[in-house]
Backbone as CSV, one residue per row, in Angstrom:
resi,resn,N_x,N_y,N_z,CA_x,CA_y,CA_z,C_x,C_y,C_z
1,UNK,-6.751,-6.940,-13.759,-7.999,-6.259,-13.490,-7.713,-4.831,-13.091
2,UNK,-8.488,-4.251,-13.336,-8.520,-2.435,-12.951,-9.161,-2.559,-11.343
3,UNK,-8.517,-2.657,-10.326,-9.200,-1.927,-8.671,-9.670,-0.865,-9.041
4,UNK,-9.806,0.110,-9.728,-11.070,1.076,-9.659,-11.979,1.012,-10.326
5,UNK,-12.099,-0.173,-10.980,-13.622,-0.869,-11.461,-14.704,-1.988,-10.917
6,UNK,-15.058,-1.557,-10.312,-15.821,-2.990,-9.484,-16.418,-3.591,-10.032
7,UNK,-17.223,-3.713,-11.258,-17.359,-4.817,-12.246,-16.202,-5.721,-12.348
8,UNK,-15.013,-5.133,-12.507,-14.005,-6.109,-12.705,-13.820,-6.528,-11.831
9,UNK,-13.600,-6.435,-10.701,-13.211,-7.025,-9.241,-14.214,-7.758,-9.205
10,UNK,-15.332,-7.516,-9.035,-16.708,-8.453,-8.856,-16.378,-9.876,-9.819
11,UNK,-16.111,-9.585,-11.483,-16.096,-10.550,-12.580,-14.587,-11.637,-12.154
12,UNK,-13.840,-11.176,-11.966,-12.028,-11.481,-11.037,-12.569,-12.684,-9.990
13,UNK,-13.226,-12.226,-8.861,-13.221,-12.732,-7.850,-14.502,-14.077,-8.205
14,UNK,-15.331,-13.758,-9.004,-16.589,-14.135,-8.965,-15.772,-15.860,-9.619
15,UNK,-15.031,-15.668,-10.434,-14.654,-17.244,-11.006,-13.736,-17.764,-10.061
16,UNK,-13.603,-17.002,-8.570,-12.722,-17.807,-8.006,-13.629,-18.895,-7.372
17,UNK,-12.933,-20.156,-6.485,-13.943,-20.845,-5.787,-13.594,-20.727,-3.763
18,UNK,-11.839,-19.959,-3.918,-11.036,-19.731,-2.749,-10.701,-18.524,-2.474
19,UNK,-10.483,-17.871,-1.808,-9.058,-17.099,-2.172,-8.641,-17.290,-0.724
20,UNK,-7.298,-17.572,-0.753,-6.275,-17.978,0.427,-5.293,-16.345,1.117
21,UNK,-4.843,-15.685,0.383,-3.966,-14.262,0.273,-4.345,-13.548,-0.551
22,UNK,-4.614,-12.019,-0.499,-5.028,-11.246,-0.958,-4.103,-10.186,-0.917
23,UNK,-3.407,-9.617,-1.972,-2.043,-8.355,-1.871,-2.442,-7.712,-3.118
24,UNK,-2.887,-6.668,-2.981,-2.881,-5.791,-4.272,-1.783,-4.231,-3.829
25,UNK,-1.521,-3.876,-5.048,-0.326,-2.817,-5.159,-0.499,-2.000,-6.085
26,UNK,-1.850,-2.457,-6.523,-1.706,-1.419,-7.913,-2.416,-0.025,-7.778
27,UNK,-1.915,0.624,-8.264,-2.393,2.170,-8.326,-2.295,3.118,-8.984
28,UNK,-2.880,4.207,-9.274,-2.265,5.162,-9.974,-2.568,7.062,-9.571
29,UNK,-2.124,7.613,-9.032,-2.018,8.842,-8.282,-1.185,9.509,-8.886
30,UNK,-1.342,11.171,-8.505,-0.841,12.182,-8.888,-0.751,12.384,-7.240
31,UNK,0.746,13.246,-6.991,0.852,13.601,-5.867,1.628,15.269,-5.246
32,UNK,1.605,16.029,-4.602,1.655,17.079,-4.411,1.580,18.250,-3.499
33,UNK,1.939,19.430,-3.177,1.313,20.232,-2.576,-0.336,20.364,-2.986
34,UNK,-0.417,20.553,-1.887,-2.578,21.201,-1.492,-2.809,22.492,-2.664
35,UNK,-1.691,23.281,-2.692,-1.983,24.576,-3.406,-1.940,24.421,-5.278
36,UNK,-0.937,22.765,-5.602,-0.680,22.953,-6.685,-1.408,21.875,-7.648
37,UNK,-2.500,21.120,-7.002,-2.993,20.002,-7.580,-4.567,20.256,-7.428
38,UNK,-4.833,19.829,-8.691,-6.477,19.945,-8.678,-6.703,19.327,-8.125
39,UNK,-8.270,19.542,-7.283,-9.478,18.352,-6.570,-8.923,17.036,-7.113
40,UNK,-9.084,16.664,-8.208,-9.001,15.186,-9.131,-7.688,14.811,-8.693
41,UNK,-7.053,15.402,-8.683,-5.399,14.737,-8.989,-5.112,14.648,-7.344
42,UNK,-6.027,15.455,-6.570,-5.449,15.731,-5.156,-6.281,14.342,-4.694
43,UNK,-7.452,13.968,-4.803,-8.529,12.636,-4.795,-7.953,11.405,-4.997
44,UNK,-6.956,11.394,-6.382,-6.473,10.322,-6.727,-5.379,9.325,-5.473
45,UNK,-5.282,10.095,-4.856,-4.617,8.523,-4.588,-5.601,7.927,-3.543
46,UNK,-6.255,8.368,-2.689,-7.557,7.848,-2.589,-8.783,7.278,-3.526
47,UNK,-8.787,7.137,-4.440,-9.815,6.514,-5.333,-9.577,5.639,-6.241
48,UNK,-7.674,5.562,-6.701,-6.950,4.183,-6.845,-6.446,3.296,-6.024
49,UNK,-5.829,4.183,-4.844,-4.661,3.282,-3.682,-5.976,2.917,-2.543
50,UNK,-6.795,3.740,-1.883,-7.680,3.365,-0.911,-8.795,2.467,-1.831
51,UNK,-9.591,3.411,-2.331,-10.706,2.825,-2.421,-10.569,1.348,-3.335
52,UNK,-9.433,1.481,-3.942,-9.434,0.439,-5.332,-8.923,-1.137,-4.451
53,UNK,-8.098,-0.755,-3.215,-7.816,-2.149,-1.967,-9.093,-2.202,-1.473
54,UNK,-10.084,-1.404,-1.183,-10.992,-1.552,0.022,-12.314,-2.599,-0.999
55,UNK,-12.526,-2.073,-2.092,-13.302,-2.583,-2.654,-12.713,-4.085,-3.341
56,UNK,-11.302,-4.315,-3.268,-10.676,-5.882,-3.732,-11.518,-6.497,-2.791
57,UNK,-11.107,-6.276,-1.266,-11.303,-6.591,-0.111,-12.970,-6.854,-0.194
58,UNK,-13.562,-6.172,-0.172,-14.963,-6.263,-0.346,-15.213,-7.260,-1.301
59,UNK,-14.617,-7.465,-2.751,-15.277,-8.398,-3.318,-14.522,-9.859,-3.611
60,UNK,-13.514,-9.811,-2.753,-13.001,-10.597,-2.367,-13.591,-11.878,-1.118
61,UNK,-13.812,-11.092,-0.220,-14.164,-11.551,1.568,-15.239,-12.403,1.430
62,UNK,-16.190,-12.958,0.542,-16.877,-14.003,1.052,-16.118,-15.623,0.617
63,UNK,-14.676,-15.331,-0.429,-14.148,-16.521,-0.544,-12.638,-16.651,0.012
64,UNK,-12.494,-15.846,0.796,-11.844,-15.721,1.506,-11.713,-17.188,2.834
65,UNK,-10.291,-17.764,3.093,-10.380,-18.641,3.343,-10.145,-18.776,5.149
66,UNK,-10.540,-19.449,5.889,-10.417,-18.454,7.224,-9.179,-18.596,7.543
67,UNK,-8.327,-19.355,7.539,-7.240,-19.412,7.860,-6.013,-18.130,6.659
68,UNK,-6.968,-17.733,5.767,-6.321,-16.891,4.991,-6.070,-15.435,5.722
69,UNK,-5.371,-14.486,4.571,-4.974,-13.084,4.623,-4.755,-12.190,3.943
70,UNK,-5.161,-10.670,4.123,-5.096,-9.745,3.577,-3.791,-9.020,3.653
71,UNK,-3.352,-8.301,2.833,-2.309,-7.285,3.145,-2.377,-6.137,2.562
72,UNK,-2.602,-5.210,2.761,-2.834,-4.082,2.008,-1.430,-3.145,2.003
73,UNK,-1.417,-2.446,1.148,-0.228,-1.506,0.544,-0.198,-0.307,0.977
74,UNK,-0.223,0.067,2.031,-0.026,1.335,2.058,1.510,2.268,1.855
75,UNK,2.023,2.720,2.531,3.486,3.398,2.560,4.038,4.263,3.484
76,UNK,5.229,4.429,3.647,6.018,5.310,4.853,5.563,6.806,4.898
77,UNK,5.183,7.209,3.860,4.460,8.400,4.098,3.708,8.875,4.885
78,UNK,2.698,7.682,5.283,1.375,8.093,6.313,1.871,7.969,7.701
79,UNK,2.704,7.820,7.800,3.641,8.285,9.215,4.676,8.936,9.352
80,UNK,5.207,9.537,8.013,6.268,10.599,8.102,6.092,11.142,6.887
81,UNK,5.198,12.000,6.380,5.046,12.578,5.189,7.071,13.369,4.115
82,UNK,7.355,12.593,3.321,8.811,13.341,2.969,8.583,14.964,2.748
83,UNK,7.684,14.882,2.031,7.312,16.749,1.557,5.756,16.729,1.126
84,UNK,5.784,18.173,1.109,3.871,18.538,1.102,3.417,17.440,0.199
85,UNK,2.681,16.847,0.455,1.399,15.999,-0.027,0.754,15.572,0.483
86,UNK,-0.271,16.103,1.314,-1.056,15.864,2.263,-2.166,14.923,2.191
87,UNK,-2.487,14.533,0.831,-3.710,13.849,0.239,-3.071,12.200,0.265
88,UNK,-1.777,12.446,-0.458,-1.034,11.689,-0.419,-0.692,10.710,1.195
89,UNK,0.307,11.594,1.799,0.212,10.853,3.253,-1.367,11.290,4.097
90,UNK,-2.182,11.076,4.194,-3.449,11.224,4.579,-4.101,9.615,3.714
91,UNK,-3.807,9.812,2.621,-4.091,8.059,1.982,-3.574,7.025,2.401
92,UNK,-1.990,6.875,2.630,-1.524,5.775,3.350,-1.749,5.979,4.946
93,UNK,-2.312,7.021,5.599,-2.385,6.523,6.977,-4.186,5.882,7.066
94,UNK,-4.539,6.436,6.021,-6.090,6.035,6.227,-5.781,4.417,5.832
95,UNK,-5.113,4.386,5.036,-5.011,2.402,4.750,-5.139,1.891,5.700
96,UNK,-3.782,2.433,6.522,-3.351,1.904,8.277,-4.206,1.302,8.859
97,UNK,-5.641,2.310,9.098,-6.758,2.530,9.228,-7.602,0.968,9.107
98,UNK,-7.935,1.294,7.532,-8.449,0.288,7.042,-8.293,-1.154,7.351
99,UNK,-6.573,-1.192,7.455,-6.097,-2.598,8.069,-6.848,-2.994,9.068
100,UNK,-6.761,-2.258,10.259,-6.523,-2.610,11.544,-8.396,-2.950,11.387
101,UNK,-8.840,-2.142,10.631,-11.237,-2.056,11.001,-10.972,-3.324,10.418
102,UNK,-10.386,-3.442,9.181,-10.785,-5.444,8.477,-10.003,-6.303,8.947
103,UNK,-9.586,-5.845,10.563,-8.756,-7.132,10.656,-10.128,-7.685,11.928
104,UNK,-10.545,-6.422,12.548,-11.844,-6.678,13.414,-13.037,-7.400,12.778
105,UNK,-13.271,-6.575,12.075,-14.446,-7.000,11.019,-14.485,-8.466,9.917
106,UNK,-12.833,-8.880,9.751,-13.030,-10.074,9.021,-12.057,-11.380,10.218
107,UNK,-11.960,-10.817,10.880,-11.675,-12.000,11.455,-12.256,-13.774,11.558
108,UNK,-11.534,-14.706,11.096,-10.799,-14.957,11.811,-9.393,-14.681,10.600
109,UNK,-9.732,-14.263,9.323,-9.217,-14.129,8.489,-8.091,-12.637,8.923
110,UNK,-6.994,-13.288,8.716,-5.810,-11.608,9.441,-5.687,-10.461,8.156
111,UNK,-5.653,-9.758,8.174,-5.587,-8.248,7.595,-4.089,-7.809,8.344
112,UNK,-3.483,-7.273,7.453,-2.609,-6.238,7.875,-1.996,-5.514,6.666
113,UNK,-0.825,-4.474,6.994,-0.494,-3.738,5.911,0.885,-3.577,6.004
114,UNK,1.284,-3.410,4.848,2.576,-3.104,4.195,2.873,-1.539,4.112
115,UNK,3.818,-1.108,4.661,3.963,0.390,4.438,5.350,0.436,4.405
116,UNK,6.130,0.188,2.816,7.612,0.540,2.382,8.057,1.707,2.368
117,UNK,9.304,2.371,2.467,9.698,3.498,2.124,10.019,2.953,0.860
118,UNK,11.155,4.235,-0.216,11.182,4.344,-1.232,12.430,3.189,-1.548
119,UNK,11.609,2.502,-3.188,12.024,1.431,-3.485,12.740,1.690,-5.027
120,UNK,13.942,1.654,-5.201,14.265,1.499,-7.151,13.267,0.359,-7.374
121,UNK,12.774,0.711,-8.106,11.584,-0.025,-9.295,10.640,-0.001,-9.930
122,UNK,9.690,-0.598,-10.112,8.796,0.178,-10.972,7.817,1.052,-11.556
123,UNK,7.877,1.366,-9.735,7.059,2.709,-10.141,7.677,4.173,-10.302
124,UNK,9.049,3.715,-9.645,9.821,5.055,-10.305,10.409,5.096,-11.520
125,UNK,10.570,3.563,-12.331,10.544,3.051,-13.683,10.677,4.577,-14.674
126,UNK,9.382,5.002,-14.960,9.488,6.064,-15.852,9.423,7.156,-15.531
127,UNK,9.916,7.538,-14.241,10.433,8.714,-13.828,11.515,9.603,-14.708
128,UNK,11.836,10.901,-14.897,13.043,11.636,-15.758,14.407,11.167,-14.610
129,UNK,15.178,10.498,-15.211,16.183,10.196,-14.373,17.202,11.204,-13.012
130,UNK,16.826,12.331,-13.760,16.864,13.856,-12.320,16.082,13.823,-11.756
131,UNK,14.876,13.185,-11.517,14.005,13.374,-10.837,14.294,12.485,-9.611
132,UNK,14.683,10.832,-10.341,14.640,9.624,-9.514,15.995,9.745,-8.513
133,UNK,16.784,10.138,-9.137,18.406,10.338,-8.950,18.126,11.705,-7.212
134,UNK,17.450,12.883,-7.675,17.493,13.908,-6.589,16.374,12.913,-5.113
135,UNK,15.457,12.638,-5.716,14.304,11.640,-4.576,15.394,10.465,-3.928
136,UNK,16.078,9.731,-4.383,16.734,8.403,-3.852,17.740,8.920,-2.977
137,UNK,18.905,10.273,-3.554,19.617,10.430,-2.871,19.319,11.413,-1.357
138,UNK,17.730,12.337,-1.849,17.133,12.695,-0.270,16.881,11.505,0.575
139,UNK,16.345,10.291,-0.107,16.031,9.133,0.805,16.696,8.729,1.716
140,UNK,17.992,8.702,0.925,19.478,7.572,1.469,19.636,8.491,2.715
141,UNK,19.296,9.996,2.613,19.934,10.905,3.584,18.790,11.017,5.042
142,UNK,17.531,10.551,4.472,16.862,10.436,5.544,16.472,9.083,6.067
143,UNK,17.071,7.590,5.987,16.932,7.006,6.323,18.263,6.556,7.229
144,UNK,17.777,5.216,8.400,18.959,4.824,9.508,19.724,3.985,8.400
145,UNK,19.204,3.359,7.534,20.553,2.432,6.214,20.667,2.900,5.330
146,UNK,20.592,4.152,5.338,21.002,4.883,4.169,21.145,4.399,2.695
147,UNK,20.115,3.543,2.749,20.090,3.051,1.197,18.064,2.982,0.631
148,UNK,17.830,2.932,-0.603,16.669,2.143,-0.568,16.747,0.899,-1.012
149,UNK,15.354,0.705,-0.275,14.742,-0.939,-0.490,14.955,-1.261,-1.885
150,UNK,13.933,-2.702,-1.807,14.309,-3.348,-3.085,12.572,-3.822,-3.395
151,UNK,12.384,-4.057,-4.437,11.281,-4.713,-4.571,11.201,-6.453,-3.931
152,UNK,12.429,-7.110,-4.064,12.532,-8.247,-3.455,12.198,-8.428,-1.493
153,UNK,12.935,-7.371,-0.775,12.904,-7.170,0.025,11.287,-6.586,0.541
154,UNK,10.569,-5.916,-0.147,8.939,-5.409,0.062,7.862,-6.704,-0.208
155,UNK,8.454,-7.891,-1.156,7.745,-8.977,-1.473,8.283,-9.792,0.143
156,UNK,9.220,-10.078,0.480,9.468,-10.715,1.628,8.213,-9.813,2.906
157,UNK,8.485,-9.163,3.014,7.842,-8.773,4.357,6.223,-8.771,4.100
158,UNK,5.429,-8.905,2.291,4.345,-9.644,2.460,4.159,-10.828,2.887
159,UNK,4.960,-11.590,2.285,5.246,-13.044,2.392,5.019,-13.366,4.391
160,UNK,5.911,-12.941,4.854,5.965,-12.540,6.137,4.346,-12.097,6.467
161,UNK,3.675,-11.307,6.417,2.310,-11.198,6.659,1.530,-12.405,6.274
162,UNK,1.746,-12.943,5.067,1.116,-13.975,4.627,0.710,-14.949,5.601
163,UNK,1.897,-15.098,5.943,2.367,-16.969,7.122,2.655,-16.816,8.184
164,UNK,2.567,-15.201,8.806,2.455,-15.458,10.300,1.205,-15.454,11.068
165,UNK,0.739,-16.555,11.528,-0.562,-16.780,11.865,-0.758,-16.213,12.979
166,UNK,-0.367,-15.769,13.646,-0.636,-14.824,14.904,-0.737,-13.011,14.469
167,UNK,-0.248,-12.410,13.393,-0.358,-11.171,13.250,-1.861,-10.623,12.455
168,UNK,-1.867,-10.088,13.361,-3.271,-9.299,12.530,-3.202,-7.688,12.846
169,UNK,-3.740,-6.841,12.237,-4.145,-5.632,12.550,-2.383,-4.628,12.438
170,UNK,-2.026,-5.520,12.133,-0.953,-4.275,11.916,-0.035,-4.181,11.112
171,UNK,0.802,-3.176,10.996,1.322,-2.256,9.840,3.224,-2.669,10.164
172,UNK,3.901,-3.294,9.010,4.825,-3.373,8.903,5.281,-2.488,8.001
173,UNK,6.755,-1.509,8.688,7.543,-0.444,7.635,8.725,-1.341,7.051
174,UNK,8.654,-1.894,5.959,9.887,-2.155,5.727,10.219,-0.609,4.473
175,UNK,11.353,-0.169,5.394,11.058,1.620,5.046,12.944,1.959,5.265
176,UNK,13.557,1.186,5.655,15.251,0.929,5.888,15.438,2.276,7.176
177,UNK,14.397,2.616,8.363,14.520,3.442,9.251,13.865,5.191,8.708
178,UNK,13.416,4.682,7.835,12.938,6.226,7.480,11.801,6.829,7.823
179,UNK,11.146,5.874,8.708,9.845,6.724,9.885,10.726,6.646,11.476
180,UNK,11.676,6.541,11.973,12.806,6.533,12.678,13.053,8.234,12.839
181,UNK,13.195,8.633,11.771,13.735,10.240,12.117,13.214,10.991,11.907
């Protein structure tokens, strides 16, 4: 389904009869300095990454199961921006945000969020390999394990949100120490 279509989310959810866990990740943004990105491209990651979770969430939550959970995607950015992109980290701290209001608001059902640092995989997939190569090795240099994550390792610490029945309202970095410095 497309999250920035709410017909589809509506049509998605509408044939469910449950939903137990709720994790969406999908997105699509342009990211940047303030001076070098149009309105649109500067919007985007708010109108795929925010609005496109907030509205799952929305048309999700009446089959939502109470003992179930949300996790939303945000990222290490919205607490330690790497370089100018203000729209950018301003989107993942507003997620933060978001977590913590739907963990009030849908309770007894838990909400919380995911906020990884930088991961080899697929969204750096079709990156120009100078590009991925100069970003990973600033990473390694600003994180306490000097390595990046894994996509395996970012699925665990949902999983982890999933099944701990006591957490709500808050934001796990699995980020390898890189909101640390």
């Amino acid at each position: 389904m497309d999250t920035t279509d709410r017909s589809s989310l509506a049509s998605f959810f509408a044939e469910l009869d449950r939903v137990d866990h709720l994790f969406t990740s999908a997105a699509s943004y342009r990211v940047g300095p303030m001076r070098e990105l149009s309105d649109e491209d500067a919007e985007s990651p708010f109108v795929s990454k925010f609005w496109g979770q907030y509205h799952a969430v929305r048309s999700a939550a009446s089959k939502l199961a109470e003992d179930g959970s949300v996790v939303l995607m945000a990222g290490a950015a919205g607490a330690r921006p790497p370089a100018a992109a203000p729209a950018y980290a301003a989107c993942n701290a507003a997620i933060e945000g978001l977590g913590r209001g739907l963990a009030v608001e849908l309770a007894p059902v838990r909400v919380n969020v995911v906020s990884p640092g930088t991961v080899d995989g697929n969204l750096w997939a079709h990156r120009p390999q100078e590009d991925r190569e100069a970003a990973f090795a600033q990473y390694r240099r600003d994180t306490v394990l000097g390595r990046l994550g894994t996509e395996d390792e970012i699925a665990q610490a949902v999983l982890f949100l999933f099944t701990n029945g006591f957490t709500t309202g808050s934001t796990l970095y699995p980020d390898g120490g890189y909101t640390l410095r």
